[in-house]
DOFI-159396 format. One record per atom (N, C-alpha, C): residue in one letter; x, y negated, z negated. Coordinates in pm, whole numbers, plus 32768, in hexadecimal, padded with zeros to 4 digits. Atoms other than C-alpha are relative to their C-alpha. Layout:
BEGIN
aXYZ...
END
This chain:
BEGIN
x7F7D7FCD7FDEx6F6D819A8895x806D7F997FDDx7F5A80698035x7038804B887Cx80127FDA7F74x7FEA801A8097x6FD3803786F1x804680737FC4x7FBD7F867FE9x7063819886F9x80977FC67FF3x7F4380507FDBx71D68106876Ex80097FA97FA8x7FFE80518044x71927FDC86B4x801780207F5Ax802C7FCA809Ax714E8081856Fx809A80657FE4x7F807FB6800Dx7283816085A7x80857FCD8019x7F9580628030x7379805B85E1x801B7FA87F84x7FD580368083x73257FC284E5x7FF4802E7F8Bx7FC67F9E806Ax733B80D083F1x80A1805A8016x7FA080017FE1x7472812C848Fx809B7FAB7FDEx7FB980938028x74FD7FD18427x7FF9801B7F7Ex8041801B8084x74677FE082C7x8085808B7FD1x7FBE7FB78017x753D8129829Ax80957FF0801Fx7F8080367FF9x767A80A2833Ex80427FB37F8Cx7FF180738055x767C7F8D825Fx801080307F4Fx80067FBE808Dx7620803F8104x805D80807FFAx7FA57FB18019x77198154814Ax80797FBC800Ex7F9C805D800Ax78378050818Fx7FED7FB47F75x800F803E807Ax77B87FA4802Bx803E80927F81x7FF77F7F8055x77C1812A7F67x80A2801C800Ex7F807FCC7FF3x790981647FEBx80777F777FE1x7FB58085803Cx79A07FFF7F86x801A7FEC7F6Fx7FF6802B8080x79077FFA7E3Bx805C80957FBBx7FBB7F4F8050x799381A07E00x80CE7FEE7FF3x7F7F800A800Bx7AE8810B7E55x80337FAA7F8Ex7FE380468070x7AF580017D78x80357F928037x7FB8809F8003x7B997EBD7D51x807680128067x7F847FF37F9Cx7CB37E707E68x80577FAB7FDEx7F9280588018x7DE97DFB7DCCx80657F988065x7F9C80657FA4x7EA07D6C7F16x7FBE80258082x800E7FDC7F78x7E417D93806Fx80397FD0808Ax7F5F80487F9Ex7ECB7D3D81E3x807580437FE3x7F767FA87FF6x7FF37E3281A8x805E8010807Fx7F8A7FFE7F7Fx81067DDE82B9x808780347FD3x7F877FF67FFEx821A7EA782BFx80717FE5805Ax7FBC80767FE1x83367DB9833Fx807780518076x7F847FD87FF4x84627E6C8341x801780667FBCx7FC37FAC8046x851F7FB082D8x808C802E8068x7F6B80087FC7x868D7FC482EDx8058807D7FAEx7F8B7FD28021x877E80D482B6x806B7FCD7FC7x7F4380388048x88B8806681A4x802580937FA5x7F987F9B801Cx89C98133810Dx7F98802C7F2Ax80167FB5808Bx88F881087FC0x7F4880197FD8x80957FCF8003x879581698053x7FB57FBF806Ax803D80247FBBx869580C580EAx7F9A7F887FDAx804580808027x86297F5D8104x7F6A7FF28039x80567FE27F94x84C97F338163x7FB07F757FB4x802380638010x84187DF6816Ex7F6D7FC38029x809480107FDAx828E7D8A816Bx7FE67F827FEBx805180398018x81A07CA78170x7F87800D7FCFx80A77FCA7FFEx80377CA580D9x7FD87F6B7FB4x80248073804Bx7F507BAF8030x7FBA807F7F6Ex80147FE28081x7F3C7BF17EA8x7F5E7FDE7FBAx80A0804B804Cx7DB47BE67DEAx80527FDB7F69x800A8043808Ex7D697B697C9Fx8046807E7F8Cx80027FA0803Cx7DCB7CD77C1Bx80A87FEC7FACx7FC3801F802Fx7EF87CF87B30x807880567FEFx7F8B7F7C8000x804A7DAA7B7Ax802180467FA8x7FD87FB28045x80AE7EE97ABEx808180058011x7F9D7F988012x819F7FBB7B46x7FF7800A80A4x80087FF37F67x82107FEC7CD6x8087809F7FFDx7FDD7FBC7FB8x829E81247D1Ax802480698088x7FB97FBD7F7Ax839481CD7E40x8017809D7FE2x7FE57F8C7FE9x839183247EB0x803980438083x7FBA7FEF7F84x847583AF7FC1x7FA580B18008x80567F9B7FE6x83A384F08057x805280418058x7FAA7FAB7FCBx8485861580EEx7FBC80568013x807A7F718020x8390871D8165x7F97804C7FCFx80967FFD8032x824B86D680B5x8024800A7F78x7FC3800A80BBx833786B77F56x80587F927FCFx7FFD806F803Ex831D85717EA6x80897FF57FCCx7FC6801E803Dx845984E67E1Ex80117F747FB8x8017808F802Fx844683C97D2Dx80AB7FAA8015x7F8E80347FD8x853C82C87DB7x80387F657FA5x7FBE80908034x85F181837CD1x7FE07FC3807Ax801180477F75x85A580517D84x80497F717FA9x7FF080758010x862C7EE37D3Ex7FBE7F838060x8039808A7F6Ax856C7D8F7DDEx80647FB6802Dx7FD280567FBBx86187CD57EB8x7FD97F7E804Ax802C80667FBCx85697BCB7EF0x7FBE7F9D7F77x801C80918071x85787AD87DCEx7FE5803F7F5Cx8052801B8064x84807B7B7CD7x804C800D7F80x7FC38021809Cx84F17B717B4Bx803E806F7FE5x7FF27F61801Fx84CD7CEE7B1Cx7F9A80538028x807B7F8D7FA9x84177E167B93x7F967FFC7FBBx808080128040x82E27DBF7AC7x7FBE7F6E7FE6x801680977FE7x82E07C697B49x7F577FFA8043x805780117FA5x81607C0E7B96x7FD47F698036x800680637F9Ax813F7B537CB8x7F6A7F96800Dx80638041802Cx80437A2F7CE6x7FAD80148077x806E7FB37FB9x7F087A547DBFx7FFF7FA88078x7FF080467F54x7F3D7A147F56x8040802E8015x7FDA7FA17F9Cx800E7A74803Bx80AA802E7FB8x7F967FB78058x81447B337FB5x80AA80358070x7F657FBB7F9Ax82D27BAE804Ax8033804B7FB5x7FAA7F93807Bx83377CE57FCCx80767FFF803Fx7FA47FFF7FBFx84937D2E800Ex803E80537F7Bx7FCF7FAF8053x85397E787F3Fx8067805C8043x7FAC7FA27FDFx86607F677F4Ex7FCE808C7FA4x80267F918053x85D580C17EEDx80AE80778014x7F727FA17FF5x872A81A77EA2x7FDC80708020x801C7F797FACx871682FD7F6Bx804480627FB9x7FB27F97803Ax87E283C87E91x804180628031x7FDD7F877F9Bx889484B07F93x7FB08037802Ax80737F857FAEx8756850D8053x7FEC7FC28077x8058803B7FACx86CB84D38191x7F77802C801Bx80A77FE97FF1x855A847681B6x7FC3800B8074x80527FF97F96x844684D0828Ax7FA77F557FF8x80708076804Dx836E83C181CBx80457FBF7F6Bx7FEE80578095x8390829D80C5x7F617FBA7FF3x806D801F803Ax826382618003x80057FA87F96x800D8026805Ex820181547F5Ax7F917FDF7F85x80A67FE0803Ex811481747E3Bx80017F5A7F9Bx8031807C805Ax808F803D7D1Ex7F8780177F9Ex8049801F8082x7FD1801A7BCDx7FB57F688008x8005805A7FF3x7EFE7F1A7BAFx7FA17FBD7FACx804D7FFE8056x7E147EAD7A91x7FCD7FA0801Fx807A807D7FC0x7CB57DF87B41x7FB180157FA7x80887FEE803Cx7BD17D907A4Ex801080587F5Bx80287F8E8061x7C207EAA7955x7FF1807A8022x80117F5F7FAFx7C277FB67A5Ex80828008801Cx7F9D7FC57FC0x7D6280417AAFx801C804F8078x7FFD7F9B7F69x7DA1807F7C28x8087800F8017x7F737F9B7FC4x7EB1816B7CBBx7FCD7FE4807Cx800E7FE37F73x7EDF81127E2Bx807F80298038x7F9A80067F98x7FB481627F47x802E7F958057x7FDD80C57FE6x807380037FA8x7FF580488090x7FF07FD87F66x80F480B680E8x8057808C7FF4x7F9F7F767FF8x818482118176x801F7FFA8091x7FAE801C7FA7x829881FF8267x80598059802Bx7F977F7E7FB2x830682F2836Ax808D7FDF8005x7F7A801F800Dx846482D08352x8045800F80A0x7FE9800B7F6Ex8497831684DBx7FBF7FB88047x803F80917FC0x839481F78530x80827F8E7FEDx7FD6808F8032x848F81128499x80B88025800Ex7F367FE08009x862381B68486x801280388079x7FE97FC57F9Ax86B9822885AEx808580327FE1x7F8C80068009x880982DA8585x801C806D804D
END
């Protein structure tokens, strides 16, 4: 009976473990991780919103903003504010300060989404940096 329990914990384990590996390797490479979102501020020419994360070895594309009004994406202009060269500036590997003004174009959002390109290896990953209720963070 106790090799019974025994035998089933620890096939229990064996399956924990190898389905946490299947579902790591199906995602792929992880361009940044640690995603803190800081700050998001209401201005007259959108919305500043400001992170933290730590950057991998992977190699910046492309970061795009989408302001979300009712489950319908709008692609939003953004400028950095926080030093970098230009919006296709890639950053070096550790811990990172985003800091951007995405322009709202006369809308108000439910959600600002931020998406990223990111070429690991030779693989090209599309993630989601962060998505941001816009009433967690603005109050007006």
């Amino acid at each position: 009976m106790r090799l019974d329990i025994i035998w089933g914990l620890f096939m229990g384990a064996v399956f924990t473990v190898a389905s946490q590996v299947l579902v790591a390797y199906l995602e792929g490479p992880t361009p940044y991780r640690s995603v803190t979102v800081e700050s998001v501020e209401r201005v007259d020419g959108g919305y500043v919103v400001t992170a933290n994360f730590i950057k991998t070895d992977c190699t910046f594309q492309r970061l795009e903003v989408f302001g979300i009004n009712t489950g319908i994406p709008i692609y939003l202009e953004w400028v950095a504010l926080d030093g970098s060269p230009s919006t296709d500036y890639d950053r070096s590997v550790g811990r990172q300060h985003m800091k951007i003004l995405a322009n709202k174009q006369d809308w108000d959002f439910d959600t600002l989404e931020i998406r990223t390109r990111h070429d690991c290896d030779g693989r090209i990953v599309d993630r989601v940096f962060a998505s941001i209720a816009i009433r967690d963070w603005v109050y007006e």
